[in-house]
Phi, psi and omega in degrees: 000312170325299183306307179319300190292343182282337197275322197271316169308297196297316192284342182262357160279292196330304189270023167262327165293321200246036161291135155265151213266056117203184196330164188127167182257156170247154169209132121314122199232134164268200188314335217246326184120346230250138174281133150274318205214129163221129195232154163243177194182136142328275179257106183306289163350263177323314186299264186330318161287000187265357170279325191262026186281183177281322178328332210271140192272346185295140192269347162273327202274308207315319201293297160339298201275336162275035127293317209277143188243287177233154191248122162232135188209174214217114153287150198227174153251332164220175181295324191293339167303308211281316209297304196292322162305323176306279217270023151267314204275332175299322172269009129337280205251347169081016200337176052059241159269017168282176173288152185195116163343092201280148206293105207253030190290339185290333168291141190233156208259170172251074141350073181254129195304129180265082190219181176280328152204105200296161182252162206202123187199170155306108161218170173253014187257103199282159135234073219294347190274338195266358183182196184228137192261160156205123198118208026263167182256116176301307214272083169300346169283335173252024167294312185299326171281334188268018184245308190295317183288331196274319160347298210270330203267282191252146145292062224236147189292138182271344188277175181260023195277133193290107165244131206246156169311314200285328164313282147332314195270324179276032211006061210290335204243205192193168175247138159240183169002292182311307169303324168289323176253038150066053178230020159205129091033343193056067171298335178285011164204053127100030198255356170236135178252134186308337158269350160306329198274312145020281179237035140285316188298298172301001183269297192308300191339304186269022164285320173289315204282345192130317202272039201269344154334318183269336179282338167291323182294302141354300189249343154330266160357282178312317177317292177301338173281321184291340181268001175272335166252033137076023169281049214295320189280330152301315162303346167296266143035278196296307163357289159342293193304278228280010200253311199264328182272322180294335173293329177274352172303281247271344172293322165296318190304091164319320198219188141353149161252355158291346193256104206236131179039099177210158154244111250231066198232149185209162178227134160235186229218147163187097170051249166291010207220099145277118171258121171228128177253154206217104182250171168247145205216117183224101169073029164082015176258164172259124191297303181213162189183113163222121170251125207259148157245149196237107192288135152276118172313291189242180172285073163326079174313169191273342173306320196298283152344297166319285185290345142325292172313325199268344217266305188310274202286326164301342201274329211253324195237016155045061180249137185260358208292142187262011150231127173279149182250077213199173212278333203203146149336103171235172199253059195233117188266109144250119194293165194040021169233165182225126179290123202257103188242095161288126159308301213211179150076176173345297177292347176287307171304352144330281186304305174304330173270338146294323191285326191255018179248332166283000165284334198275323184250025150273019194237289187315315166268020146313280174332287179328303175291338165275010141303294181301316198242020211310011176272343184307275185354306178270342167299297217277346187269333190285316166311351177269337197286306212277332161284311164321294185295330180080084169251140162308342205200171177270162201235088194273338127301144170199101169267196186173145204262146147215131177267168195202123169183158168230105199044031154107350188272142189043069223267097158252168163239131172247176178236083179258152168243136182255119169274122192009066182081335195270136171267149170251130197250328175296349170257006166312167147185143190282148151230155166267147141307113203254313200265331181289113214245102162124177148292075174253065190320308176296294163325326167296322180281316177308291157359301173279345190282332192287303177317312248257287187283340174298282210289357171273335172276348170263349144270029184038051170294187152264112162296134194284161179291321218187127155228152211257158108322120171309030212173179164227297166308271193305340170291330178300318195293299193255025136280338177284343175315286171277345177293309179275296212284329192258341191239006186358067161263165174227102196223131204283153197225133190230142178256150141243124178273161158218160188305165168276011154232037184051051168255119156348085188243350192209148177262130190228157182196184190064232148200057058235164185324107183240172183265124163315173183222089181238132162310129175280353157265024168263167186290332162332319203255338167306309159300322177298332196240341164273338167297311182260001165279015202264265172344323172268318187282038146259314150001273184272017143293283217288336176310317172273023160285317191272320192284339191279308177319273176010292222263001170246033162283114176266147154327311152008272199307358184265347235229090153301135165104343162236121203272184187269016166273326189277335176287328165332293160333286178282347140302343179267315187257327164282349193063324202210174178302332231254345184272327193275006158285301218279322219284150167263166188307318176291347149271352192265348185254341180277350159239002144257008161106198193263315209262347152316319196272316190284012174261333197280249215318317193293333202269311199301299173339302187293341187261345171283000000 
């Protein structure tokens, strides 16, 4: 096996050595003869060798090249030749470990029917010999919209019926439903004539493309002319139209209507997973707008990712535009085109609107997927808490603390626990204040903590990943007091502040306390601010329980020998104590007998 890897070793510096120093692509064949990997490069040499220094640290490229048997490569003439040969031969042949389009059959397309009088729908089924597609659309509500204006715009037939000249003319057909209720014209039975039915189908056409500025310009035109030969009701008609479509321009039209045939791509990044979005620009409308995931493979840059994607969907949506649009500096040689980074003005809000339609659906398939998983959900928020934090390990426990009092009086604490996100209500637990004399939060809170973890280590319990505090510095300081010096556990400790208008505004961790740096609308900080709003309404529940016991304790209850059915009593009938003080034995015996009311007046005396 040595001799093989050594023989194998030797033939691929050869064939690394006699490599030419210029543009073209490379593929990587493993044992089987079979492509893993195709790249492109500037310099072919240079590029190819750089997989094979010692240097290299990435732990998936290492993994590619103790893979590789043999190297086959392809001279080009310029990069933009190599860009384009890249992304035919990845979709070709599927490498391996190239980035690779995740599978978009679930999206569904706009369909117009190759017929004598085509039919124009939804479907996820391509068939490119029965018609011509547009799309697919990731956003299916305007898929649904741009079906409903065709609606409102042409009545166009809905049946599966073959319909032919010859077929109409013998009158093979019948108008149905549809037609009575004026969503179809009936061409089948000859009641639309097929160049009218025609040039509706090319009016959508140049609506998918985009063009709708010109079909409004277009029944402008018709109008005015038919009111100008004083045809008012046919020019009402065109009206209708050019009414419906200028409303949906101006819901669509984003920018400038100078701003023409451009292109529009932003990228965000989720572990293995790239999102890229591709909007098009026609007459200031947006023409088309999609977003793709691109599963990763090798250690991608995001630069890279981009210009995959943008090389892909154009080539994929037949787009010429000679300017691009894109967030950041990339390496994409096309000739006649020009890369665009915006500052300010129309193309920025371009930019900005691509950038937030590739946030949303990187957000919807979160959803989706924890929906599918609802365990994804709770991974991913303790891995973001263990990454925030630098935790050794996810923080699949989590207690959190709170004291609850007034001025010191019926001085409680609780405890709650979150389990992989979630709370276990069966680990809650209440303390009465035992040692603490007076309103002393920090001793109370040490007081509990020490109870807490003492009896979990004397019952060999589990101990939490992370505990949270109700507060900030300083509750952190004495819970880590008793957490290191007195109980010399080493289990990380977190602060929550809160603002001067008792708002949840910041995360603290370390020693001393710094502040973390979480968006207060991420589910991260949500989860956290729910932990602790959790702890205080557990908190000042039992706290106001203990107090309403208090406060309906009567003198009554001090009184051995009377129970509380007789006090019900003697409340029912004096209304309140203070009349059953004031009352003499001898009313107090008429209605709970002689030898209560003389137990009642000897105990109630002594206490006046």
């Amino acid at each position: 096996m040595q001799i093989e890897d050594l023989n194998t070793t030797d033939y691929l510096k050869t064939v690394v050595s006699n490599l030419p120093e210029g543009p073209g692509c490379y593929q990587y064949l493993d044992s089987s003869g079979k492509i893993i990997y195709v790249g492109k490069a500037k310099n072919l040499k240079r590029r190819v060798s750089s997989y094979f220094n010692k240097d290299q640290k990435l732990p998936k490229t290492r993994v590619l090249v103790s893979k590789i048997c043999d190297i086959k490569y392809v001279v080009v003439k310029t990069e933009q030749d190599a860009l384009l040969l890249e992304n035919n031969l990845i979709k070709k042949y599927r490498p391996r470990y190239n980035v690779l389009l995740k599978d978009d059959k679930t999206y569904p397309s706009i369909c117009i029917t190759k017929e004598a009088f085509p039919r124009v729908f939804k479907t996820r089924n391509i068939d490119r010999k029965g018609g011509t597609y547009y799309g697919p659309y990731t956003n299916v509500y305007a898929l649904n919209t741009l079906l409903e204006l065709f609606g409102k715009l042409y009545p166009l037939r809905t049946c599966h019926q073959v319909l032919t000249i010859d077929s109409i003319e013998n009158k093979k057909y019948k108008v149905c439903l549809e037609y009575h209720m004026k969503n179809c014209l009936g061409p089948c039975v000859g009641k639309q004539k097929q160049e009218e039915y025609a040039k509706n189908i090319e009016e959508i056409r140049e609506i998918l493309k985009g063009n709708i500025s010109e079909i409004s310009r277009r029944l402008k035109e018709e109008m005015m002319d038919l009111a100008s030969q004083l045809r008012f009701e046919e020019a009402q008609l065109i009206k209708q139209k050019y009414d419906i479509l200028e409303g949906f321009r101006s819901k669509s039209e984003v920018v400038s209507q100078v701003m023409h045939n451009i292109d529009v791509f932003s990228i965000i990044e989720d572990k293995d997973v790239a999102f890229i979005n591709y909007l098009h620009i026609t007459n200031g409308c947006i023409n088309q707008a999609f977003t793709f995931e691109y599963k990763k493979k090798l250690d991608e840059t995001k630069e890279e990712l981009l210009a995959m994607g943008i090389i892909e969907m154009r080539e994929r949506y037949k787009s010429h535009s000679k300017e691009i649009i894109v967030p950041y500096p990339i390496d994409l040689p096309l000739e006649n085109v020009t890369l665009t980074i915006p500052q300010r003005g129309d193309k920025k809000t371009l930019l900005e609107l691509s950038e937030k339609n590739v946030l949303q659906y990187k957000l919807d398939r979160i959803k989706q997927l924890e929906k599918l998983n609802p365990e994804q959900k709770s991974v991913r928020l303790m891995k973001e808490i263990q990454d925030a934090l630098q935790l050794p390990k996810r923080p699949i426990r989590i207690e959190c603390f709170d004291n609850s009092n007034i001025s010191g009086t019926n001085a409680v604490a609780a405890c709650v626990v979150f389990e992989k996100a979630k709370p276990n209500k069966k680990l809650y637990r209440k303390y009465n204040i035992k040692t603490v004399e007076g309103p002393d939060d920090y001793a109370s809170m040490q007081e509990v903590v020490r109870r807490r973890y003492t009896r979990l280590i004397e019952e060999n319990e589990t101990l939490p990943d992370l505990i949270i505090t109700d507060g900030g510095k300083g509750q952190m300081e004495v819970v880590r007091q008793v957490i290191e010096d007195e109980l010399h556990l080493q289990i990380p400790i977190a602060g929550l502040a809160k603002d001067n208008r008792h708002r949840t505004n910041e995360l603290l961790f370390g020693f001393p306390p710094i502040t973390i740096g979480l968006k207060t609308e991420s589910p991260v900080f949500h989860l956290l601010t729910r932990i602790q709003d959790e702890v205080h309404r557990f908190a000042i529940t039992f706290h106001r329980d203990k107090r309403s016991k208090t406060q309906v304790h009567s003198e009554l209850d001090d009184i051995k020998g009377i129970g509380k059915q007789t006090q019900i009593v003697l409340l029912k009938h004096f209304k309140s104590v203070a009349k059953i003080k004031n009352a003499s034995e001898e009313e107090l015996a008429e209605v709970i007998g002689k030898s209560k009311a003389k137990l009642i007046k000897e105990n109630l005396s002594k206490a006046i």
